[in-house]
N, C-alpha and C positions, 0 to 999 in steps of 0.2 A: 504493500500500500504506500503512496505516497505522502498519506495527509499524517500530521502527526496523531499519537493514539489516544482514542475520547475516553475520558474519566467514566472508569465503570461503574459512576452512582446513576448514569444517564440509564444503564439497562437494568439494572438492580430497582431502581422507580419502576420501569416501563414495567419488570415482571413480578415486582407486587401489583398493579395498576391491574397488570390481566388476571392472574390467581385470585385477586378478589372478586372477578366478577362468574368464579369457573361454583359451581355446586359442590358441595360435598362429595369426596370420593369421584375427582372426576381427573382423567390423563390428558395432557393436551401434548400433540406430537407435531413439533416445524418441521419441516425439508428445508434445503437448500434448494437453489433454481437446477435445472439441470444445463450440461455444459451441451451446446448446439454446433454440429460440425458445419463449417464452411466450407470448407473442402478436402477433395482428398485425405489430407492429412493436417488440416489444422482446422480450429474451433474458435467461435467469434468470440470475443472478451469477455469472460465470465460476469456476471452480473448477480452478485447474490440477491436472494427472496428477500426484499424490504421488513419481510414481519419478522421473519429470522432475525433479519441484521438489528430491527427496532427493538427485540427482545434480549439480544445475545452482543451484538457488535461483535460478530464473527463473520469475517470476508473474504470465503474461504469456500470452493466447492467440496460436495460428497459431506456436508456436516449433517446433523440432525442434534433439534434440541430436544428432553422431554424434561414436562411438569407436570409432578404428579404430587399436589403439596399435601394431602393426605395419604401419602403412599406407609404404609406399613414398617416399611424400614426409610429409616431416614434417610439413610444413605441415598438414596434414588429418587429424593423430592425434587434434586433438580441436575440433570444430567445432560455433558454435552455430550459428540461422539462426532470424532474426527478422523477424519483419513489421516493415517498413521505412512509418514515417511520414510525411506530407504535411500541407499547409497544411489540408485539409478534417478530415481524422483529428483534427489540432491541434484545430480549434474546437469539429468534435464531440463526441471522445470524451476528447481530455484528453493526457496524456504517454504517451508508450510509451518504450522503454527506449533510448538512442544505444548506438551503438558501442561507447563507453567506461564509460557505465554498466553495460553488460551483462559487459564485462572486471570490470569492479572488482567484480561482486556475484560473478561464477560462479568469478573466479579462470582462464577460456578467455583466451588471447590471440586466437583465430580464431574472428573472428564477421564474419558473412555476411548478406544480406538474404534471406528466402527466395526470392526471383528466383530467388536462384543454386543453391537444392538440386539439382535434378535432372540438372542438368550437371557440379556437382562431386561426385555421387553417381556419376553413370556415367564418370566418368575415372577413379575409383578401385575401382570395386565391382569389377569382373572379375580384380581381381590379390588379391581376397579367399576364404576357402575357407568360410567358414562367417557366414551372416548370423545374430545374433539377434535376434530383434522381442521386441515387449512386449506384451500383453494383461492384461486384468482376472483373475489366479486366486485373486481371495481366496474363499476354499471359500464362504462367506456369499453369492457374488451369482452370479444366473445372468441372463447378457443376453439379453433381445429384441429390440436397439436395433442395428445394423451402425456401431457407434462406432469413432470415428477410426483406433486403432489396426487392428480388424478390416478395415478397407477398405483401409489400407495393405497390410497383408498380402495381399491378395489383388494389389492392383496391382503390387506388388512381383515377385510369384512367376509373373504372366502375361509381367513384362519378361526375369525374372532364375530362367527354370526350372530350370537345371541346378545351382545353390550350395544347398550345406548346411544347412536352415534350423534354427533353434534356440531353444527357449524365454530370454527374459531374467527371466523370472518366478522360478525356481526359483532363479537368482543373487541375483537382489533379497531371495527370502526370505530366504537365509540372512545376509543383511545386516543388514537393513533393523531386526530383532528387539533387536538390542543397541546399545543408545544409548548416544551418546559423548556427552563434558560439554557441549557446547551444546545437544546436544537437549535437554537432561533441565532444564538452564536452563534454555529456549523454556516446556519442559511446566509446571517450576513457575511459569512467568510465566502461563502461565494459567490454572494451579489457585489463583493470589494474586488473579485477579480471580476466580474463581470464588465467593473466599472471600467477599470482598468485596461480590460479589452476595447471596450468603446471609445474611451479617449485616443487610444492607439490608433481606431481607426478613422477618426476623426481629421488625425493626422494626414493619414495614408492617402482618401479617398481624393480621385481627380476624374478629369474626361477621360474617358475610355479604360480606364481597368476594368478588369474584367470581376464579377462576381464571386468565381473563387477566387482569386485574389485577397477580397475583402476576407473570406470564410480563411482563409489562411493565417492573415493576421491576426483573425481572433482567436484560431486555435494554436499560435505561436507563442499567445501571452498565458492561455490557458495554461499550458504545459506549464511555461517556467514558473507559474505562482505554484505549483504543487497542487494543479486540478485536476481530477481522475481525466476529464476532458470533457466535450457537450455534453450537456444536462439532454440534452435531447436533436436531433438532424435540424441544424441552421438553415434558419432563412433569408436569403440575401436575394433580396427582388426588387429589380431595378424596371422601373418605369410602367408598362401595364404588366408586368409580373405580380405587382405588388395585390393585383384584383384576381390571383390566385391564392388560396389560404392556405394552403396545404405547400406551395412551390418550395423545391427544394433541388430543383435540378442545378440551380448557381452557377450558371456556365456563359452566360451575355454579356455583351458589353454594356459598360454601367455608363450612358451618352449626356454628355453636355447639356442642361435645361431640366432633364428627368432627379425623380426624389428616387431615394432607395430604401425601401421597406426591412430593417434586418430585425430577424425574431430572433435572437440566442440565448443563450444563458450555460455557465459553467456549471458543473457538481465538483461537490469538495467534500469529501468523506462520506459518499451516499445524498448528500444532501443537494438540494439543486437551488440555481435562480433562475428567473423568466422573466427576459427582457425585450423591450420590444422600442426602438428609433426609426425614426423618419429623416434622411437626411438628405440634402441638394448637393447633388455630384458636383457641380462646382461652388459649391460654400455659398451659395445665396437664393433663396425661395424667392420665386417669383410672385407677384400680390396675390395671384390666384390659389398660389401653392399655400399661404401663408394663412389667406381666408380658411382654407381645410383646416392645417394643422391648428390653427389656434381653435375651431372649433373642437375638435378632438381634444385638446388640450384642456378647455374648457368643461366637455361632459368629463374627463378624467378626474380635474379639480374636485364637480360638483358629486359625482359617484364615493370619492374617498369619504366625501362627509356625509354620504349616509352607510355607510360600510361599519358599524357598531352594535355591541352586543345586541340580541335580542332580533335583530332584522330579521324576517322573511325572507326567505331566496326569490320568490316569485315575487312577493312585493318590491326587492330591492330590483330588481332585473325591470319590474312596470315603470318605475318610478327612472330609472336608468334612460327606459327607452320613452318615455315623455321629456326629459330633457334633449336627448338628441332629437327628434324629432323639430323641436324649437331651432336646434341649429341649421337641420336640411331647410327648416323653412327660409330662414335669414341666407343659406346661400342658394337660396333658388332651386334647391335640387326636388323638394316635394312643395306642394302646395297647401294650402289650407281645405282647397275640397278635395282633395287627397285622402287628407285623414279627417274628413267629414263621412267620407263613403269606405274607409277604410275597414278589412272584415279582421274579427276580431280575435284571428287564430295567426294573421298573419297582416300586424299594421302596415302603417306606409313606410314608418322607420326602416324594414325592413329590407328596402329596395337597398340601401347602404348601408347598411349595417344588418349583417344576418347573423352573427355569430351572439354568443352569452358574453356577459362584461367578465366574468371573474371564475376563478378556478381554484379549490385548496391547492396548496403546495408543500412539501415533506422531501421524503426520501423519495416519492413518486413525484413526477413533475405537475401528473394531473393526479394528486395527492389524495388517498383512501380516507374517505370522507361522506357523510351523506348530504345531498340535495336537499334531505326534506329538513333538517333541524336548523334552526335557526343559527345567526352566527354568533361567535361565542367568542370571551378571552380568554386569549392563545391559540385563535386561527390564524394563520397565513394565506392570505388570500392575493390572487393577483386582479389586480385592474386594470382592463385592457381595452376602452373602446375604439372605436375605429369607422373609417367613412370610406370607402368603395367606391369610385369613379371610373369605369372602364370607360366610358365615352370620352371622357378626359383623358388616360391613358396615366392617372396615378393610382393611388391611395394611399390612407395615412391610417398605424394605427400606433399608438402610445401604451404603454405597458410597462405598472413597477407593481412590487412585490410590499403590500401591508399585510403588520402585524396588528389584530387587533388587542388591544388594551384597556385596562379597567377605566384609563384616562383619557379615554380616545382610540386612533388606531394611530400607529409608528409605521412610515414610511421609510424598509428599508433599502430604497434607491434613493431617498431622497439628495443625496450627492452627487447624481448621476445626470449631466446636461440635460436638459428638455426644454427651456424658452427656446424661443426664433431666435433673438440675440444670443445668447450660449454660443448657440449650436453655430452660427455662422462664425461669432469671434474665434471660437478656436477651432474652427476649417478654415478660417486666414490670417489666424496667427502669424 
């Protein structure tokens, strides 16, 4: 790993937080992700299970954790079990974690080789009344893949038919959503290189470079702050690219007069940021371009202030899109019998702006979280709205990362360029 190692009070909290929400007499068993071949002979960059890592801060494939805090013998209330290293491992692939590293990062006295699961799984599973497993339910992904988790579950329930089975997901949610001071540390430590990249490219950016280029830059500064690397596939879209949401192919020329749309953000020990600039390839917005972004700028401002405990997701998202709305009017892009005849499943807002304003954010980028409860302190949320002009051939959309707070919410980008003025002073610095 490259980030220095997080104080094992952070998962030592996280798995009392889950054990007190597990029943009486009940086992709860993590996976790690499984490792995914690229090709022939190598495998895409490990990525451990978020609720593993959130529970254990173990980063590390082939692990499994179990809780089993009324387990009969002590010994086994809380156990990790790790791929056990050899002299070929050593030369090939490098260090894996000992015994005592793995005590000292996760804060477990009982760690095990994985040898030993399935034997100290079945001397203690039968005296258990309710297993919980874990799977993927962040509402955003739906698998075709029979991943690690899914295939446990199966093996499990052909060994072990008659026990309780039980979701661990719907515990993690409700966890997982309010970050305690080290995450939120972790986060700002990667919205500091985030920052960090974007001043660089602020630098960089002129007529005609090319989009990777730009994407380069950012993952040049990435590395050297000791960033695992993108929080998630950069978006560098220049001109009518940017009225793609998804674009990610970053391969055109970035032309003289055109804004550039870049969505990035760094991860730094699991943790992510989500950012999002509008910038003038040659350091100066044109009135038109300037009209957009300050209105963007504008619904951004008035969104963070209703972004506080207690909020409604649908109401903040209504109230969201009645502000914009007000802006499309002022720059002509909707009218007033627009949203007089507008149908109510789908306003007129939405001709530019189709996307939702905010997202948790965590160890996942689009962070395990529920929609339906209201927002709370110590969410991380991002706010992101944005205006779509394909007939124009831009778009803008703005994007920083709030924490909310008993005093408000804490914006942590707030260090991060976003006036018109900023942003052209230092592209001509």
């Amino acid at each position: 790993m490259k980030y220095k190692q997080i104080s094992n009070s952070l998962f030592l909290k996280n798995r009392e937080n889950f054990v007190n929400l597990l029943p009486d007499n009940a086992i709860a068993i993590f996976q790690s992700n499984d490792e995914f071949p690229r090709s022939g002979d190598q495998n895409f960059p490990f990525k451990q299970n978020p609720d593993l890592f959130y529970l254990s801060g173990i980063d590390q494939e082939q692990s499994i954790l179990l809780l089993y805090p009324n387990c009969p013998n002590p010994l086994y209330r809380e156990v990790l079990f790790l791929r056990q290293t050899n002299d070929h491992i050593k030369v090939w692939e490098g260090h894996k974690y000992t015994k005592d590293q793995a005590r000292a990062t996760s804060g477990i006295a009982t760690i095990y080789w994985l040898d030993d699961f399935d034997n100290i799984l079945h001397s203690i599973i039968h005296y258990a009344e309710y297993i919980y497993l874990n799977t993927n339910e962040n509402d955003r992904y739906a698998h075709s893949v029979p991943y690690r988790d899914i295939r446990f579950i199966k093996e499990l329930r052909e060994k072990y038919p008659l026990h309780k089975y039980e979701r661990a997901a719907p515990l993690m949610r409700a966890i997982r959503a309010i970050k305690s001071k080290i995450e939120v540390e972790l986060t700002q430590k990667a919205c500091d290189i985030t920052n960090d990249a974007f001043k660089r490219v602020l630098k960089f950016v002129k007529p005609n470079v090319m989009e990777y280029e730009i994407e380069a830059e950012i993952i040049h500064e990435f590395i050297k702050q000791t960033a695992t690397g993108h929080a998630y596939s950069p978006i560098i879209a220049s001109g009518n690219n940017a009225n793609i949401l998804h674009y990610t192919d970053n391969n055109q020329k970035c032309k003289d007069g055109e804004l550039i749309l870049m969505d990035f953000g760094a991860e730094y020990a699991n943790y992510n940021a989500d950012l999002t600039r509008t910038i003038p390839v040659n350091g100066r917005f044109t009135t038109r371009q300037k009209e957009v972004y300050n209105a963007v700028l504008h619904v951004m401002k008035e969104a963070k202030k209703l972004m506080v405990a207690g909020v409604i997701w649908n109401t903040y998202h209504e109230q969201v899109g009645e502000i914009m709305t007000e802006q499309l009017i002022n720059l002509k892009l909707i009218s007033s019998t627009d949203v007089k005849n507008q149908s109510s499943t789908y306003p007129a807002y939405k001709k530019y702006f189709m996307h939702g304003t905010s997202h948790h954010l965590g160890i996942d980028v689009h962070d395990f979280a529920s929609r339906y409860t209201p927002f709370a302190e110590g969410n991380i949320l991002t706010c992101e709205p944005g205006i779509y002009i394909p007939e124009e051939g831009f778009g803008v959309r703005l994007e920083n990362d709030i924490l909310i707070t008993k005093n408000g919410n804490l914006d942590l980008m707030a260090n991060i360029p976003i006036e018109v003025d900023e942003i052209e002073e230092l592209m001509n610095a």
